[in-house]
C-alpha positions in Angstrom: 53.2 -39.9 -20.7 49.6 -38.4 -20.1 48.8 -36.0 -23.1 45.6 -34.3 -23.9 45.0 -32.6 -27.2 42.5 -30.0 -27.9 40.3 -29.3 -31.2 37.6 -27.1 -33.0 38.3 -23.8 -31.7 37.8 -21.4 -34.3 36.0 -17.8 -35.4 32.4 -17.5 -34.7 29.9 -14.9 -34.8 28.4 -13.2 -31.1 25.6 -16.0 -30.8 27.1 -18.6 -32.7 28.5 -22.2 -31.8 31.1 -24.5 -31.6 32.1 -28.0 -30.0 35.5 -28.6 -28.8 37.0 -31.9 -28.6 40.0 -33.1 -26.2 41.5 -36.3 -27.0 43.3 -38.2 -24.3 45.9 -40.8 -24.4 48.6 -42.4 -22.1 45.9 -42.6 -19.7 42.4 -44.3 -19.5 39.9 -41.1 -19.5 36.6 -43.0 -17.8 39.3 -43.2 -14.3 39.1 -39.7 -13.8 36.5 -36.7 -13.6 38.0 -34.5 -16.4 36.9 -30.2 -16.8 37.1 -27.3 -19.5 39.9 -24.7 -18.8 40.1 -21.7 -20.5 42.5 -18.2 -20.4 41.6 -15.2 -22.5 44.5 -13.3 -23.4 45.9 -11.5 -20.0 43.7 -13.2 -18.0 44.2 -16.0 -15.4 43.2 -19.0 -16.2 39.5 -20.8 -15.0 37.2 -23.6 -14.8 34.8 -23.5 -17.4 33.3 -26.9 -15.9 33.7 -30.4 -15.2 32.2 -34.0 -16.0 32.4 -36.6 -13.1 32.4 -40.5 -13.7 28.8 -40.7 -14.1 28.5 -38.2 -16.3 27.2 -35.7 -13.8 28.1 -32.2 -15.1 28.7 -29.0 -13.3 29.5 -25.4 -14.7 30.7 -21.7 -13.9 28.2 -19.2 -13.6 29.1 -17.7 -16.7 28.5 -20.2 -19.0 26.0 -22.3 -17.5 23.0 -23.0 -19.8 24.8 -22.3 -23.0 28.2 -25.1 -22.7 27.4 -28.4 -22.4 30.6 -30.5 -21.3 30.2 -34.6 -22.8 32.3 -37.6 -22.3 33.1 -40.7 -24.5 35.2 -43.2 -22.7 35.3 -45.6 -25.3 37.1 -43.2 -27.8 39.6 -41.7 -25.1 37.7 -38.5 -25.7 35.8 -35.7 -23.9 34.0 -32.6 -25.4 32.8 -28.9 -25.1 29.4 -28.0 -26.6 29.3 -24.2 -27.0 26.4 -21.9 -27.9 25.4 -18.4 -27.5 28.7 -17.3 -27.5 30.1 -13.7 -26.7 32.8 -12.1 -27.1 33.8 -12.1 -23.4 34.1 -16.2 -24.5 37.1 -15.6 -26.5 39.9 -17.7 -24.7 42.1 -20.8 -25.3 40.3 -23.5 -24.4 41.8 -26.5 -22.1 41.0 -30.0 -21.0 42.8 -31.7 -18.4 41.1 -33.5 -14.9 39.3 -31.9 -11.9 41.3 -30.5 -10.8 43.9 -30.3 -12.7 47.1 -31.9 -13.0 50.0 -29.6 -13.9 52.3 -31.5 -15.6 48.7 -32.3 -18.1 48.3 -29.2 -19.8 48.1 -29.1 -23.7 48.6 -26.5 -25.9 44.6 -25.6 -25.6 42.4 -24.0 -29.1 41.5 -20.7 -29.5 38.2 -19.8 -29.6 37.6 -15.9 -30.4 34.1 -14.8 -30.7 33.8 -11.3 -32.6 31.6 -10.0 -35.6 
């Protein structure tokens, strides 16, 4: 079974940064273009943004210039590079494909940005 599992979330300071990781396994990652989730608490969940085959990356407005989405194929593994961080940023974070596959989701990391 497909099963991605998320890491590095933490506390961090308004500006401050952090680098999520997403391991995948029971697939082979480099087949399909994979993307950042996140859902703050009582929100829906969005697209934060995605990473194609060639390593091509695309963003939401609201984050694009300070996350920085990276893939490694040979380790199963694709990651979040966050920085400048606001509050508005806190969420649980989630990787799955573009778009996603419903039966994928993990349990996500928190990320909660406050001073």
């Amino acid at each position: 079974q497909v099963q991605f599992v998320e890491s590095g979330g933490g506390l961090v300071q308004p500006g401050g940064s952090l680098r999520l990781s997403c391991t995948a396994s029971g697939m082979r990652l480099r087949l399909f273009k994979m993307a950042w989730y996140r859902q703050g608490s009582g929100k829906e969940r969005e697209w934060v943004g995605g990473i194609t085959g060639t390593d091509t990356t695309d963003y939401a407005e609201s984050v694009k210039g300070r996350f920085t989405i990276s893939r490694d194929n040979a380790k199963n593994m694709v990651y979040l590079q966050m920085s400048s961080l606001k509050p508005e940023d806190t969420a649980v974070y989630y990787c799955n494909t573009r778009p996603y596959t419903t039966n994928y989701w993990g349990q996500g990391t928190q990320v909660t940005v406050s001073s």
